[in-house]
N, C-alpha and C positions, 0 to 999 in steps of 0.2 A: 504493500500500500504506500510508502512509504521512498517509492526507488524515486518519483519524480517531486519528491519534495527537498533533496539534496540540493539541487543547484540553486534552489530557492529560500537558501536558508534564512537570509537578508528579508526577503517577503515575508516569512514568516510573520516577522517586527510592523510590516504594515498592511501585508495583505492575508494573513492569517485572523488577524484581529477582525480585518475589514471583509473577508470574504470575496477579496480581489480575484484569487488564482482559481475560484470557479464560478463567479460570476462576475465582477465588472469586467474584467478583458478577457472572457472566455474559456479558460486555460482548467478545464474539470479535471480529477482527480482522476489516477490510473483505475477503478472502478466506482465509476461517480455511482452514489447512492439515488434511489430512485422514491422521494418522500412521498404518500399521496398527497393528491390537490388539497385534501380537508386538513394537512398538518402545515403549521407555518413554521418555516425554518428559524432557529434559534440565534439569536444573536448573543453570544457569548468569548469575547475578547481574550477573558484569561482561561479559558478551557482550551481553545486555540492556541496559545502561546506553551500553556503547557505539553500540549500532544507535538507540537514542533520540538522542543527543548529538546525531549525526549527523545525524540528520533534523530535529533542534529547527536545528541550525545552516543547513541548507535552507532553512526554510520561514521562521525569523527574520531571514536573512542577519546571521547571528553573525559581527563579527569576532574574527580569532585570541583576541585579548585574553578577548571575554567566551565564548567558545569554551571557552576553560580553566576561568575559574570556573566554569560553569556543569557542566566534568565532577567538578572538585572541592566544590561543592554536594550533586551529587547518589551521590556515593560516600559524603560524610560522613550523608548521611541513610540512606541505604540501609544503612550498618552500624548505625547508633541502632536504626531502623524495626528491621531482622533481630534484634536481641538478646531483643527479648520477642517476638518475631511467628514469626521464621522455621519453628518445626516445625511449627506449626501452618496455614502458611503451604503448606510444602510439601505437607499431610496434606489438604486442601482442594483445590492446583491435579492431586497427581495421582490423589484421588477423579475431582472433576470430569471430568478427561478422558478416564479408563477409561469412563463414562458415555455421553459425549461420541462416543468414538470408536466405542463397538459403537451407537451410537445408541438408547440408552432412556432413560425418564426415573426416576428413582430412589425406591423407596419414600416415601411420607409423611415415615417416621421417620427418615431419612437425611436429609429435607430440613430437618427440626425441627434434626438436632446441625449441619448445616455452617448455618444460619442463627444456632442457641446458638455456634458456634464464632466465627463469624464476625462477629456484633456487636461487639464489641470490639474484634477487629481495623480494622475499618471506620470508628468511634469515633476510633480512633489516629491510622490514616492520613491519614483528614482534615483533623484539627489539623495534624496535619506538612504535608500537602499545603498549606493554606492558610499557613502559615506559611513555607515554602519558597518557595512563591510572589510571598512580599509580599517575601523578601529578594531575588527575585529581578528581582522590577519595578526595582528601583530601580538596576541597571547596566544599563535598555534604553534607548534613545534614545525622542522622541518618537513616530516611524513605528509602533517595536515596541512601545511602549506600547499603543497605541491597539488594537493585533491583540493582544496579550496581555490585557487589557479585555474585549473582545470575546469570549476563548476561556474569561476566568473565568466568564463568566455563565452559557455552555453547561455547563463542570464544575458550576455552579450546580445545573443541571435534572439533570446528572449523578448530581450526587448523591443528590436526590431520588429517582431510580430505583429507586437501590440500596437506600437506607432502604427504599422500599414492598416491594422485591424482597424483602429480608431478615425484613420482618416478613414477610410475604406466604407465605415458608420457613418463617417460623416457625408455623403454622397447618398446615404439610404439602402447602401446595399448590403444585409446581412443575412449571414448561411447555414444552415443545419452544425456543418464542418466547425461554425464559430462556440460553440456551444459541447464541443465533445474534443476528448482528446486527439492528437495526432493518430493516422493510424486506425483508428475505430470506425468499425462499418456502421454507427449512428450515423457520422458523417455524412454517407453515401446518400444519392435520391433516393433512392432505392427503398431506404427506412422511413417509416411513416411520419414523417412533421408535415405540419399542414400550416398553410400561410394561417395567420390569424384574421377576424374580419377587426376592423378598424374600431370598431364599437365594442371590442374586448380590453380595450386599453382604457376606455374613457373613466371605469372605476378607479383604476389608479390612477386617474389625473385628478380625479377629486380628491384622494389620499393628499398627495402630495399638494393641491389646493388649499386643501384643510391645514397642513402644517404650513405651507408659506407664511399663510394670512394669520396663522393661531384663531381659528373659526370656533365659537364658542358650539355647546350640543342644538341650541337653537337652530343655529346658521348653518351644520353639516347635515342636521335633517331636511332643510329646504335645499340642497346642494343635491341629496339623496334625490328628490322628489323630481327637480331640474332632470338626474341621470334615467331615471326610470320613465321618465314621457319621452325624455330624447331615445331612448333603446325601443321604446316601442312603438315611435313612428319610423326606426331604423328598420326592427324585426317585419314592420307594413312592407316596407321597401319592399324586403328581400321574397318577401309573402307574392308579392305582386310582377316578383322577376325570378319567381321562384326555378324556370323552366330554366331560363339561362342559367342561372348560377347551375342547376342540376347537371347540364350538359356538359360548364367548364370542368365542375370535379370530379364528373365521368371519366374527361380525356386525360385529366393529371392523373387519375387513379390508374387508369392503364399503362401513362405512359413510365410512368412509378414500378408498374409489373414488371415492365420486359426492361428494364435497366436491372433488373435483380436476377435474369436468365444468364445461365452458364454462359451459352454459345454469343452472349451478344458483343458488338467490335469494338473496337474503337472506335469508329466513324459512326455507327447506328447509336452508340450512348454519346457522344458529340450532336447528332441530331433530333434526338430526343431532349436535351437539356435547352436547345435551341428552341423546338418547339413548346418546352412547356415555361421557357423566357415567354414566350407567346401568349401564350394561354394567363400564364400573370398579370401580363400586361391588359388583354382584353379583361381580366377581372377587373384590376383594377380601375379601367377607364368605367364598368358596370357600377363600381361604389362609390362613384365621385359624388353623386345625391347625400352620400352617409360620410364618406372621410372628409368632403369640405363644408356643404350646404350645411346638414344638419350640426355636423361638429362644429363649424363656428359659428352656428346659433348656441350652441350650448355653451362654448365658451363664453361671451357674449353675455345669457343669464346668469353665469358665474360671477363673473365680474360685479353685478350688482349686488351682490351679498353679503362681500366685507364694509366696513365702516371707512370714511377717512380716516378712521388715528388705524384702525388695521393699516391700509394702505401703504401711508405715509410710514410707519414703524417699518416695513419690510421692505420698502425702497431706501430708506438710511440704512438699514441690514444688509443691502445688495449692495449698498455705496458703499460701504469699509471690506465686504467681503472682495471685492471688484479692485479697491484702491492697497488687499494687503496681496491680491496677486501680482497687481502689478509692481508692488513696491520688491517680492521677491524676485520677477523678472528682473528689475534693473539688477538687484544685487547678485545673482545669477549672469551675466552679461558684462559687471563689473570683473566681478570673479574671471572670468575666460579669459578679458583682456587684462588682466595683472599677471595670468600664466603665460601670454604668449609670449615667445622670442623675440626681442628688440630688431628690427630691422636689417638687414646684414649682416649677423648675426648667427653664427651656428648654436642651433640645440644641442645642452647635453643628452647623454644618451638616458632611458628612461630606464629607472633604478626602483619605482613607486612599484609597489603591489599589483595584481591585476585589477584590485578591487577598487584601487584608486586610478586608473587610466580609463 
């Protein structure tokens, strides 16, 4: 269980806490657990920290000694990391798994905000992560060196994923593949995910409404009442187009069949992925009535819900949260340019960890 949590030791510290490495940037667990729909995933930072600890001490042969620093390293980063990350943090791992667990893959526009959501967080983490990591090379012995070396460079291509992943979100284009490990036939078309309809998201956009605004019980039951007329002049819609939609999941479902047949090529699963790009595409032009008309009507009666001081409160919350990202960019961008080489100028040679390059 435990073989792809190695190179991720550093995660541990922020995406352990945070639920990062199986749900904000995709990255599931060598046999992700399958919860049903009615159980809500636990949010538990120091149960996470502990199950890592433990296993970094396995696979390093930690003794007692660096055993300890290494769980007080990763507590003192996981409170830093949680102070600007955590809501958004959790508002991320338990979209994702709601997704996850009924097996669809999420509108466009759901993948545009956890992509905008999620850039910055991912930004952060990484500094810390590299950073944690470089303090933490240096109480390993030579053996543990060498495998901790070894496990930065995979985090290396790691993290490359995730960038492409993140932009990749950010375009609207998200895949079964993003959502399961390397390598696992969930992945494949072949395995049953089913696009989600647009009006499966709109519950968690009250969720997450609710907490922007801090919506008292009054204001989330009219919020409630807004989501239930907008779902069932949606569910009219589909009542009314029911024949089409019928026919689109007919030919996804087929085309879903023969991608899963021994004998099929290369070129016939290339033209099947193409055609059923097709078939998404004509669905989706079918729900434009429900992902724009009626959703931005519902957004819209949202909006008149909260109060001015709601309002105003959580645009000064968006002004400091907006002005301390940007304040770490500068300092970030400061930092580069105090490393770089003066001008005509030869670099010495790099002598830093891998954890720090």
């Amino acid at each position: 269980m435990y073989r792809q949590v190695r190179p991720w030791w550093m995660v541990a510290a922020l995406t352990a806490a945070a639920g990062l490495h199986t749900a904000a940037f995709g990255q599931a667990p060598a046999q992700p657990d399958r919860p049903s729909a009615n159980r809500a995933p636990v949010w538990n930072p120091e149960l996470m920290m502990d199950i890592y600890v433990r296993a970094l001490t396995r696979q390093y042969n930690l003794s007692p000694d660096q055993e300890e620093y290494t769980r007080k390293l990763l507590t003192k980063r996981v409170k830093e990391f949680l102070k600007d990350h955590e809501t958004d943090l959790r508002t991320l791992m338990f979209e994702m798994l709601e997704f996850q667990q009924r097996r669809q893959l999420p509108p466009s526009e759901t993948a545009k905000q956890w992509s905008e959501m999620g850039k910055p967080i991912f930004r952060d983490a990484r500094k810390a992560i590299l950073e944690g990591n470089k303090e933490w090379h240096e109480i390993l012995n030579e053996s543990q060196r060498k495998r901790h070396d070894a496990d930065m460079e995979m985090l290396e291509k790691q993290f490359k994923i995730m960038e492409e992943r993140l932009d990749r979100w950010g375009k609207g284009d998200i895949q079964p593949a993003d959502f399961t490990p390397a390598g696992s036939r969930q992945g494949q078309i072949g395995e049953p995910w089913t696009d989600a309809k647009p009006e499966d998201t709109w519950e968690m956009y009250v969720r997450m409404f609710s907490v922007r605004y801090g919506l008292d019980a009054s204001q989330k039951e009219t919020a409630q009442s807004v989501l239930r007329e907008c779902r069932d002049r949606a569910n009219a819609y589909r009542e009314k187009h029911k024949a089409e939609f019928e026919e689109i999941a007919a030919k996804m479902k087929e085309l879903r069949e023969s991608r899963s047949k021994e004998e099929t090529t290369k070129e016939s699963l290339q033209a099947a992925q193409k055609s059923l790009e097709q078939l998404r595409d004509r669905k989706k032009e079918l729900e434009k009535p429900i992902a724009e008309g009626i959703f931005n009507e519902f957004k819209q009666r949202l909006e008149q819900i909260p109060t001015k001081e709601q309002k105003a409160a959580f645009e000064q919350k968006e002004k400091a949260r907006l002005e301390s990202l940007r304040e770490r960019m500068r300092e970030d961008q400061g930092g580069r340019k105090a490393t770089e080489p003066a001008e005509g100028k030869s670099q010495p040679p790099a002598t830093a960890p891998a954890a720090a390059r």
